[in-house]
Structures are given as C-alpha cells and as structure tokens.
C-alpha positions as CSV (number, residue, x, y, z in Angstrom):
1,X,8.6,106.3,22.7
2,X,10.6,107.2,25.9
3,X,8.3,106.2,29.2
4,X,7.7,109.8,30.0
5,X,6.2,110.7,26.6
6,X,4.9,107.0,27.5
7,X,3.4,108.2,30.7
8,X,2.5,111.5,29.2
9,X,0.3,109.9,26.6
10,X,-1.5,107.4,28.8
11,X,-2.4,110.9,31.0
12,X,-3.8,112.4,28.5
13,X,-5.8,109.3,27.1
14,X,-7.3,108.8,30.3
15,X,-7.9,112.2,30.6
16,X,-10.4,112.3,27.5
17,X,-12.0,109.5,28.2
18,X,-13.0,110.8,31.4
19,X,-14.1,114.2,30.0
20,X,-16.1,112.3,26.9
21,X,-17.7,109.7,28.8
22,X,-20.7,111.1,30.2
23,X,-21.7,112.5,26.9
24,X,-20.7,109.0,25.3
25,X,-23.0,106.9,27.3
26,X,-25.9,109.3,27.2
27,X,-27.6,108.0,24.2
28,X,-29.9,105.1,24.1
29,X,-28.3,102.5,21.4
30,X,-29.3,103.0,17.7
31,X,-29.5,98.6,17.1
32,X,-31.3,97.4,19.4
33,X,-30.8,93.8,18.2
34,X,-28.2,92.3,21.7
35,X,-31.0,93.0,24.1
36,X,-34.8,91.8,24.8
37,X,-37.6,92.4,26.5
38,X,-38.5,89.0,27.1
39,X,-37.9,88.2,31.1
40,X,-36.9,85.0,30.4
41,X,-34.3,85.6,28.1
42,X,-30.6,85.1,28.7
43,X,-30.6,89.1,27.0
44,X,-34.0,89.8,28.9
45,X,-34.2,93.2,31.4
46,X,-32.8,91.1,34.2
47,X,-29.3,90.7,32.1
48,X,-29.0,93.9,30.1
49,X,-26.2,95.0,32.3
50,X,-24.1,91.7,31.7
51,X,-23.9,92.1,28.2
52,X,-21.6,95.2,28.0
53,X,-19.4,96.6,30.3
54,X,-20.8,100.3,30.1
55,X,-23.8,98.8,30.0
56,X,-23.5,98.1,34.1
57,X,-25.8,100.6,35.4
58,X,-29.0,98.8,33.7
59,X,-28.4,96.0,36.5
60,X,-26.5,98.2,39.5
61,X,-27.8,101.7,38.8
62,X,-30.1,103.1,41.8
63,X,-31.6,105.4,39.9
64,X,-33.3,103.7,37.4
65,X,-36.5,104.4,34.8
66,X,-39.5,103.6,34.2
67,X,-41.0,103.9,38.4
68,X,-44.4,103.1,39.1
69,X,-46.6,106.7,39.6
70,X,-47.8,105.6,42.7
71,X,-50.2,108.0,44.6
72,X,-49.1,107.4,48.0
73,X,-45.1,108.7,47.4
74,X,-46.6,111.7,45.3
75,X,-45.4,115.6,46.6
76,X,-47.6,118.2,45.0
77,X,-46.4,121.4,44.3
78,X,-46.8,124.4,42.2
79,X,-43.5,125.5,42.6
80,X,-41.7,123.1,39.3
81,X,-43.2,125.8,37.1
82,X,-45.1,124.8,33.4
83,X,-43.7,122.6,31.1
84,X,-41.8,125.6,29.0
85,X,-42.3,124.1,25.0
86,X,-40.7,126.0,22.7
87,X,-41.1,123.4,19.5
88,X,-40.8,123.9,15.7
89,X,-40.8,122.2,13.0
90,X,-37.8,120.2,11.7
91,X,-37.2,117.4,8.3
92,X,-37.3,113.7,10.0
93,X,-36.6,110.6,9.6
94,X,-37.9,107.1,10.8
95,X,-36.1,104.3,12.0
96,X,-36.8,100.7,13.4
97,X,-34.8,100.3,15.8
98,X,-35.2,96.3,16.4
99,X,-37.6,97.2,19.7
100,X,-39.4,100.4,18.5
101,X,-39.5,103.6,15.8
102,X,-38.0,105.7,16.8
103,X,-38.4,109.4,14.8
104,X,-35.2,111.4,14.5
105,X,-35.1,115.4,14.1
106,X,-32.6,116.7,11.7
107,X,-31.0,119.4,13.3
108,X,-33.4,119.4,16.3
109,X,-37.2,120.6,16.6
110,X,-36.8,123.5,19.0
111,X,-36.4,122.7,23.0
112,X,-37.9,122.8,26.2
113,X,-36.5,124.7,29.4
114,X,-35.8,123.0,33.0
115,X,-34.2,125.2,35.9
116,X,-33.2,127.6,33.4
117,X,-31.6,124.9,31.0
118,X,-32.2,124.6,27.1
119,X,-32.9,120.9,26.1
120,X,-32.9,120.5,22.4
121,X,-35.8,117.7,21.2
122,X,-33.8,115.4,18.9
123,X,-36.0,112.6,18.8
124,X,-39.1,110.6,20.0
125,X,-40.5,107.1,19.9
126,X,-43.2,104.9,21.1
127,X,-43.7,101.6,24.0
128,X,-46.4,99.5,24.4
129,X,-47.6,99.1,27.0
130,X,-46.6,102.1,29.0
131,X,-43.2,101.6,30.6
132,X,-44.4,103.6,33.3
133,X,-47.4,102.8,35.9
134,X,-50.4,104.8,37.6
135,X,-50.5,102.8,41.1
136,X,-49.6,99.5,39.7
137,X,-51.7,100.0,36.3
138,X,-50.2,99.7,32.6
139,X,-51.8,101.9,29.4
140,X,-52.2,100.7,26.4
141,X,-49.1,103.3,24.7
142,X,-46.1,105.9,26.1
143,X,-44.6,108.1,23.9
144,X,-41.2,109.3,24.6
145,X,-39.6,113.0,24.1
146,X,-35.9,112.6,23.9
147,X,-34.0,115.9,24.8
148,X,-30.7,116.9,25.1
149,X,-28.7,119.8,26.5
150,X,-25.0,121.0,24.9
151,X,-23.3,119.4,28.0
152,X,-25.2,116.5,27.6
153,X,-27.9,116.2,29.8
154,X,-31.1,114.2,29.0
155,X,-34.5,115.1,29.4
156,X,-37.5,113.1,28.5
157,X,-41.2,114.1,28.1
158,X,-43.4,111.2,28.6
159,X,-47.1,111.2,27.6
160,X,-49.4,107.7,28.0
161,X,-52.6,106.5,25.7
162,X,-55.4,104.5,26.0
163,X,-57.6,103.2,23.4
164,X,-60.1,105.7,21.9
165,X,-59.9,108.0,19.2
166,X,-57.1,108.0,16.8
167,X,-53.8,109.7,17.3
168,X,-52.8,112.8,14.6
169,X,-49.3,111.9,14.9
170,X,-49.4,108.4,14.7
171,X,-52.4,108.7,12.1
172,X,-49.5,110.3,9.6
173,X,-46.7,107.8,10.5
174,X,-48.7,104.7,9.8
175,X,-48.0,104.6,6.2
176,X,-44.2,104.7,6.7
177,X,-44.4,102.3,9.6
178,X,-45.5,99.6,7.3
179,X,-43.4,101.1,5.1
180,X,-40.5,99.8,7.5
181,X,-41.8,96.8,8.8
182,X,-39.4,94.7,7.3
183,X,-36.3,96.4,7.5
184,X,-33.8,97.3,10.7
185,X,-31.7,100.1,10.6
186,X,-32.8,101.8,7.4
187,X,-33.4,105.2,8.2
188,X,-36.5,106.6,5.9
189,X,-37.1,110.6,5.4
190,X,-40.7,111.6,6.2
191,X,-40.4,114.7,5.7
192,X,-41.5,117.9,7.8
193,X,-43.3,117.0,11.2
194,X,-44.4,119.5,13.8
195,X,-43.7,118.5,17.2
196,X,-46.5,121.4,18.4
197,X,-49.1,119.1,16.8
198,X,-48.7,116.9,19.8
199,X,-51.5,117.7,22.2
200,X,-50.9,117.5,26.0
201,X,-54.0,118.4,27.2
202,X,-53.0,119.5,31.0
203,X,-50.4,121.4,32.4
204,X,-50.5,118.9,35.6
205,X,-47.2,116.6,35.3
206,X,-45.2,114.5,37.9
207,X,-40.9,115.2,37.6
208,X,-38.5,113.0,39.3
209,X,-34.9,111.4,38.2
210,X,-34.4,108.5,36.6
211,X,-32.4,106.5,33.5
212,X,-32.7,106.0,29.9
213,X,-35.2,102.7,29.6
214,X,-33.3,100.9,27.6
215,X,-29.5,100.6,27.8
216,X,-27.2,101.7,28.3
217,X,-29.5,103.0,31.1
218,X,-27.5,106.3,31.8
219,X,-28.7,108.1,34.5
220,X,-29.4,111.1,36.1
221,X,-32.4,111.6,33.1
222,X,-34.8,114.5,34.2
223,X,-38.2,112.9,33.8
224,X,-41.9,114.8,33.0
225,X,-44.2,112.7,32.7
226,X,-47.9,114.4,31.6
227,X,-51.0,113.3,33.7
228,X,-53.7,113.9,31.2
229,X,-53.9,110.4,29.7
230,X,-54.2,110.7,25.3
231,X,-56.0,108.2,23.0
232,X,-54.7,106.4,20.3
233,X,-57.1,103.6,18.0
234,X,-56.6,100.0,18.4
235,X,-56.2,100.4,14.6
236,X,-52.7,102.4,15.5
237,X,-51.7,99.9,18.6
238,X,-51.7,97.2,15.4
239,X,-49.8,99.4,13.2
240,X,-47.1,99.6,15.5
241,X,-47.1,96.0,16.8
242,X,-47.2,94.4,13.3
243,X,-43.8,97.1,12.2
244,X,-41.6,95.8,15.7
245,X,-43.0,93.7,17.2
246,X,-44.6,90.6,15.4
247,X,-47.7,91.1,18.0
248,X,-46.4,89.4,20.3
249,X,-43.8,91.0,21.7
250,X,-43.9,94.1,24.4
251,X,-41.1,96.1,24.6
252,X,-41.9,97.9,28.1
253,X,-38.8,97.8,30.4
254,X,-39.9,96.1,34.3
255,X,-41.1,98.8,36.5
256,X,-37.7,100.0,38.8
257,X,-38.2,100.4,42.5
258,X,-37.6,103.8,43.3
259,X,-35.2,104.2,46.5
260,X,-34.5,107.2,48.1
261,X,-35.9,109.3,45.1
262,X,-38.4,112.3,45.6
263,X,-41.5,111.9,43.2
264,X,-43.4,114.9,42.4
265,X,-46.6,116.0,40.8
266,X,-46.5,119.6,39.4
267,X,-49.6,121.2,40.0
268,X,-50.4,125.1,38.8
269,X,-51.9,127.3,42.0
270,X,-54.6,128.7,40.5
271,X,-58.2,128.4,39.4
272,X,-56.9,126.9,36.0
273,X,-55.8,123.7,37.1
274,X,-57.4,121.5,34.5
C-alpha cells in the first residue's frame, strides 16, 4: 500500500471511530468482574478510571452519577412536564452481572419521551443501598430504568425503597434470582414481564444530568429520579444480597459532588400534586 492509500485509510479509520464512539461507550459493561465497590480496593470507586483507558471519565468526568438530592440546591418547577411512559410488554431475560441482576428486554419494552425524544427501555436492575441520597440519607433499594434513544442517548428512571411491604416485581423475580445465584454471565429467559406493573406512585420527580454509575461512567445521562419512596420486604433485600452479593457486599457507587449542575424537582401546577 502506497502512503496515500496509507494516509487515506488511516482518515477514514479515525473517522469511524470518532463517529462510533459515543454510541460505543454508552453502555454500562455486561462483566462486571475488573471493578469493586469496596473503597479500599486497588479496583474500588476511587480507581475505576485507572483500569481502562475509556474508562477515564469515572475518575475525571465532572458530570458524574449518583448526586446527593439535597433540598437546599433543589429548583421547583412545573414546567419539565409528566414523566411520558409509554411501556409494554416484552420476553426477558436475567443476568448476574458480578455486582447486580440486571433484567434485559428483548427487543425493548416500549419508551418514555424527554424534550420530544423517544427513549426505548432496554433494561433495568437493582442497588442496595440507594446510589442516590435524600439530604445525606441512604434507602434501603434503587431500581434503575435503562433507556436508550437511536442516536444513543441514555436516560435512566430511578425509583428508591424502603422496607415494608413486598415488591410485585421483585416478588416474581425471586425464584430466578436464586435460580442464578451461582452463576455469572449466564443469561436465563423469564419470560413475559410488564414494565407497567411497576408502580410510581407520584408524578413529583427531580431531573438533572449525570453518568452511568458504574463504568464506563459515560456522561451526559438524563436522570428522573421519582420522589414517592416504594417498599420492598426485608425478605426481598435477602433475595438479592444472597444472589450478588454474599451479604456483605454493597454495590452503591460514592455519592458525586455535583458542580456547576442545575438540580431540579418537577412539580405539576395544579390541585393534583400528590
């Protein structure tokens, strides 16, 4: 090869890479077995950017997820707009990822709109405690909505538990959590679930812009996450420790400081603002 078709080729290399990237890095890794959520680990939060180059932003990234929902930095508006769900049901599968289950949608389960943007729900898992904070306080449980646009934007739904009455959802995944317990990587069908089934409660939610919580932390995530606060039994909280995390091990990312970012809290102007 001459060293214009040399030149040529390196172009148009470069080229792709830069048009692929963003959608590359926008997904949160499948194995979840280089990185820990223990602080003290030479793989902990602290070091998740050192262990992969395009992993950088966990560690330099300004703009990262989860923030504490502190009351003070709050704006409340009514001008976000609801939480537009348009959900159906779609065949599944479960994973464990290493740190968490994470349940995949086969062809997606319907979508959400944001600022007149479709964002298809591909998939959704569970952290205990909650990776994000209500003015310096942990829950018990966050689940996480993953969405994704056709240009590849992300856009996650957050909703937080406390102990009390049992979860639907989780009450049917149990079985194939322990089910899974022992195995990484091993994707299991479970069949039909409804995403509609998962109850939200309030149409109050807070929005700002953060990362993926766990590498390799892309940014520029749209974030809503619900107010209302959801119970799940202690019963559950066991079921999912004992299938990922021995029960011992949390796997809650460090709260991020939040900079120069705006933090909102979407409320409806109306008498129905329950």
């Amino acid at each position: 090869m001459d060293n214009k078709n040399l030149r040529f080729s390196s172009i148009l290399i470069a080229l792709i890479i830069v048009f692929y990237a963003p959608f590359a890095i926008a997904q949160e890794v499948d194995d979840e077995s280089e990185f820990t959520y223990d602080v003290n680990s030479p793989n902990g939060p602290d070091h998740w950017g050192e262990i992969h180059p395009e992993w950088s932003l966990c560690n330099q990234g300004d703009m990262q997820s989860p923030i504490d929902l502190t009351h003070k930095r709050v704006q409340t508006t009514s001008n976000l707009g609801r939480l537009d769900r348009d959900y159906k049901p779609a065949n599944s599968t479960l994973i464990n990822r290493g740190h968490d289950m994470m349940l995949r949608f086969v062809g997606g389960a319907g979508h959400i709109h944001i600022n007149g943007t479709e964002y298809q729900l591909n998939q959704l898992h569970w952290h205990t405690p909650t990776e994000h904070t209500i003015n310096g306080r942990r829950l018990n449980l966050e689940l996480h909505m993953v969405h994704e646009s056709t240009n590849g934007k992300i856009a996650v739904v957050g909703i937080m538990y406390k102990i009390g009455r049992p979860d639907p959802l989780l009450s049917m995944m149990e079985p194939f959590f322990k089910a899974l317990a022992s195995t990484r990587d091993v994707e299991k069908s479970v069949g039909i679930i409804d995403p509609r089934k998962i109850k939200i409660g309030s149409r109050k939610y807070y929005r700002y812009i953060g990362s993926l919580t766990t590498p390799p932390c892309y940014q520029n995530v749209i974030w809503t996450i619900v107010k209302k606060v959801r119970t799940f039994s202690r019963a559950q909280m066991h079921a999912i420790h004992e299938a990922v995390h021995d029960e011992t091990e949390a796997n809650a990312r460090p709260i991020q400081p939040l900079n120069n970012r705006w933090l909102k809290l979407y409320r409806p102007d109306d008498h129905q603002n329950y």
